[in-house]
C-alpha positions in Angstrom: 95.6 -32.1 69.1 93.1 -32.8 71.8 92.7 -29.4 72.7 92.5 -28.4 69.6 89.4 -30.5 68.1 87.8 -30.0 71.9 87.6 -25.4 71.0 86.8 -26.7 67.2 83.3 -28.3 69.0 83.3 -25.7 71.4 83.5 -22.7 68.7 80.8 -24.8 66.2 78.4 -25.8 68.8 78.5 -21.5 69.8 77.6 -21.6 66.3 74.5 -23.6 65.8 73.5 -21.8 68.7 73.5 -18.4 67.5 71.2 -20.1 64.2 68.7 -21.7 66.5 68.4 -18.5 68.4 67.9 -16.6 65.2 65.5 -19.2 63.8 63.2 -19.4 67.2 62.4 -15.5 66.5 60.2 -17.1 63.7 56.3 -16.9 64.1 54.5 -19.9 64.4 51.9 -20.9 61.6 48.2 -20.1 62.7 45.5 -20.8 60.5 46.3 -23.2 58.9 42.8 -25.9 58.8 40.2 -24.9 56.6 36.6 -23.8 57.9 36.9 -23.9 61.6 33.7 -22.1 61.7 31.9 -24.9 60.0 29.3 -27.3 62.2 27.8 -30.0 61.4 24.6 -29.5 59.5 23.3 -28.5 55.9 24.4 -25.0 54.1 22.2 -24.0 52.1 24.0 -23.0 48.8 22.6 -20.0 46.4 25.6 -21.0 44.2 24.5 -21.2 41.1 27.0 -23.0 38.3 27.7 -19.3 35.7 27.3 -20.8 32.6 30.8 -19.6 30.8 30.8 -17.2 28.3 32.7 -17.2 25.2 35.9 -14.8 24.8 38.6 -14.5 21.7 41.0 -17.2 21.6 38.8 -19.8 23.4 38.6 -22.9 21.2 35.5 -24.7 20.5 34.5 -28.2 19.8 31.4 -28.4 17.4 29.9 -31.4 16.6 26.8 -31.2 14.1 24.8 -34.2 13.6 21.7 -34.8 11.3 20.0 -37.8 9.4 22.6 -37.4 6.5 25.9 -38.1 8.1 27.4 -37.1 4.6 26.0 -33.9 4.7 27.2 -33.4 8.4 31.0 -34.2 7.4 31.9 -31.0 6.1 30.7 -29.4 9.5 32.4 -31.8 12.1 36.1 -31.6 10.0 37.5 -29.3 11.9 37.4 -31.5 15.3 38.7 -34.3 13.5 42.2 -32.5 12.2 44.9 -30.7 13.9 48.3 -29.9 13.9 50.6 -31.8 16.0 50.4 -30.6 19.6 47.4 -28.6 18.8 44.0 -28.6 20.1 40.9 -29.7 17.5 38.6 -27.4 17.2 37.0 -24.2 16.4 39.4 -21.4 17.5 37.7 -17.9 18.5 39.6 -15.2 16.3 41.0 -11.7 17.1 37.6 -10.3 16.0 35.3 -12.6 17.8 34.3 -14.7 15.6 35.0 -18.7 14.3 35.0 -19.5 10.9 32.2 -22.2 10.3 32.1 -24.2 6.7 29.7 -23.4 4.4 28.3 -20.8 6.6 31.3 -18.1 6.8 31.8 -16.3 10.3 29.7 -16.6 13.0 30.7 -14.2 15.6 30.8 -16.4 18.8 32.4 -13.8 21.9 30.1 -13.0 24.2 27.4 -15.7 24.1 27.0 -19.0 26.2 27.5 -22.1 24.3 23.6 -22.9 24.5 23.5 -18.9 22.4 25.1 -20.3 20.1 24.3 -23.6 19.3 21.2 -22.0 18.8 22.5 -19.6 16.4 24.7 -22.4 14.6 21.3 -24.3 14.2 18.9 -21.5 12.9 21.8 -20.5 10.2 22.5 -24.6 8.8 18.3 -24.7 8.7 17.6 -21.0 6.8 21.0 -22.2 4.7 19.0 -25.6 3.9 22.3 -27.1 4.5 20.6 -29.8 6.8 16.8 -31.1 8.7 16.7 -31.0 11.8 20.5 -30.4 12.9 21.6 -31.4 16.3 24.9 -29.2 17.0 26.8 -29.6 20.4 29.4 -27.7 21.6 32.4 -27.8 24.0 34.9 -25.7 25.2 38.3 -27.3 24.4 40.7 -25.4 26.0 38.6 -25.3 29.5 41.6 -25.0 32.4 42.3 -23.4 35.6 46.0 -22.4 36.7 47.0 -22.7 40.4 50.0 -21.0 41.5 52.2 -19.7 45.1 51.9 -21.4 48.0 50.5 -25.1 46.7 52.7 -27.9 46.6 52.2 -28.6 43.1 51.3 -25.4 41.0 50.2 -26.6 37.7 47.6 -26.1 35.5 44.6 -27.8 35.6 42.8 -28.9 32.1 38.9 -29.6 32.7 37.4 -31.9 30.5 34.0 -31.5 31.9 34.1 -27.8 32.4 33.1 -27.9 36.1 35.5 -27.3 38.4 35.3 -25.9 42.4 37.7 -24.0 43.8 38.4 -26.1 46.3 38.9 -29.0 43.9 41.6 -27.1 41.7 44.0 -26.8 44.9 43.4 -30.5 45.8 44.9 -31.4 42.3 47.8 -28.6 42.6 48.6 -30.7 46.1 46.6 -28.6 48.6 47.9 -25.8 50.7 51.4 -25.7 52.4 51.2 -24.9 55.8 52.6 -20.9 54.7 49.5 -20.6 52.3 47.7 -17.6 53.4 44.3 -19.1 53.5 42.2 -16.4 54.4 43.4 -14.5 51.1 43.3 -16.5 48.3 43.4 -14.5 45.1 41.0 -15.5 42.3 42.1 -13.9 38.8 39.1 -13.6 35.9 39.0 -12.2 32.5 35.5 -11.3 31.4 35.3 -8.8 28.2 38.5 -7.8 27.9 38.6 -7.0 31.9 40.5 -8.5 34.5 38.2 -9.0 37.5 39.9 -10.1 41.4 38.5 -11.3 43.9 39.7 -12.5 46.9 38.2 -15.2 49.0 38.4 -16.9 52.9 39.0 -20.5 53.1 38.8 -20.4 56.7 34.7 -19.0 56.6 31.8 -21.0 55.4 30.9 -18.3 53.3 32.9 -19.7 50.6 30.5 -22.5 49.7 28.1 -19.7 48.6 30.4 -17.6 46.7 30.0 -16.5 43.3 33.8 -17.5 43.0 33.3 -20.8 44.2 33.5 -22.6 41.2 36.2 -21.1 38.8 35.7 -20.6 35.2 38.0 -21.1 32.5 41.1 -19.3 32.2 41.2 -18.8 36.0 44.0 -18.2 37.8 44.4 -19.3 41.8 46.9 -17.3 43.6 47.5 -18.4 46.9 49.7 -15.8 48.9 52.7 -16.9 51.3 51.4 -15.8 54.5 54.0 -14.1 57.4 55.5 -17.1 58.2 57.0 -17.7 55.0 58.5 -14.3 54.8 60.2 -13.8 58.0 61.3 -17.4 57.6 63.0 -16.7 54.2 64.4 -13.4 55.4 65.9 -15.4 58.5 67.7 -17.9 56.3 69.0 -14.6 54.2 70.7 -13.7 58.1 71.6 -17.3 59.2 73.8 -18.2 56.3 76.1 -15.4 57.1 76.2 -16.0 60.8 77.1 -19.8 60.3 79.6 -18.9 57.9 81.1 -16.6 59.9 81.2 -19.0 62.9 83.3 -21.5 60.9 85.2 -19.0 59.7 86.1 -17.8 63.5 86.6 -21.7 64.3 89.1 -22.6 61.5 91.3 -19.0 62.4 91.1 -20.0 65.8 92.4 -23.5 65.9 95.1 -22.2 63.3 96.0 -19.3 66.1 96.4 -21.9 68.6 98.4 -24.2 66.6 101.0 -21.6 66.3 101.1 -20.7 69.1 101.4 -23.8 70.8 
């Protein structure tokens, strides 16, 4: 019996070995801090906040305020009713456009909030629906999505409509040590276009990128980097190997067993 559970350790141990051995052929992780290039000192940013730009399906909040708050109630209704589970608001249809009481449709895709609270404002005044209106307008549905290699992909819902890049992947959980850092995929949608653009969080040059602060709809793709692969691909060949080991273990102690 002895003998027997002394070539059962003997036959596992040869085993683990042969996984070890298989998993030691992995890569180590390189790269993995963010902007080793970056000294002490001052960048000086050109990064302008973009100023977002309306598209179909966005959903707007509209506020429209005056010296009559009667007269304003029919405007503000919308943001004060919706369906369970639904966002308030003013929803951009299929055709561009929002459908404004009193006023009719107002096509809305393509212009900056400031185009068209102005427009909003010019129309209630040449309606003589109301003096001196005050409109303000949100976007309601502003949020980023983070996916791959983060430890938490979720999306991200931004109440203020600012949002860094860098900020959306501390809220999905930053990086995992397999994020490809150098190649993080930025996903846009501007008229009807999807634009990518990939960006280096290992070089300074991302605090002056155009990408640096993400717009809504977003989407962060961070890539698995070599790593990640060969060490998923490794697992794929280490199961078998350990299985087969136990297997060779068990027939072996049953051969002996007769034998004996």
């Amino acid at each position: 019996m002895n003998m027997n559970i002394g070539l059962m350790k003997t036959l596992t141990g040869f085993t683990l070995i042969l996984a070890l051995f298989a998993m030691s052929s992995c890569g180590s992780t390189k790269k993995v801090i963010y902007f080793p290039e970056v000294k002490d000192g001052t960048i000086q940013s050109t990064t302008i906040f973009p100023e977002a730009i309306i598209q179909k399906n966005d959903i707007l909040s509209i506020t429209v305020s005056s010296l009559s708050a009667a007269a304003d109630a029919p405007f503000n209704s919308p943001n004060t009713s919706a369906a369970a589970g639904a966002i308030a608001g003013y929803l951009v249809n299929s055709e561009g456009s929002i459908q404004f009481p009193i006023l009719g449709n107002i096509k809305a895709e393509g212009l900056t909030k400031n185009q068209l609270k102005d427009k909003i404002t010019k129309a209630l005044v040449d309606a003589k629906q109301l003096v001196d209106p005050i409109v303000t307008i949100r976007f309601a549905n502003f949020r980023v999505t983070i996916l791959g290699e983060v430890n938490h992909p979720t999306v991200v819902n931004v109440p203020n409509e600012k949002i860094s890049l860098l900020e959306a992947i501390g809220l999905a959980g930053d990086l995992t040590i397999y994020g490809k850092r150098q190649n993080v995929m930025i996903i846009r949608e501007e008229k009807e276009q999807k634009i990518i653009k990939r960006v280096d969080l290992n070089s300074a040059e991302i605090f002056t990128s155009p990408y640096y602060y993400l717009q809504s709809n977003d989407i962060v793709y961070v890539e698995p980097n070599k790593t990640k692969i060969a060490s998923v691909s490794r697992g794929n060949q280490i199961l078998p190997i350990v299985l087969s080991g136990l297997s060779l273990a068990v027939i072996a102690v049953q051969q002996f067993s007769n034998n004996k």
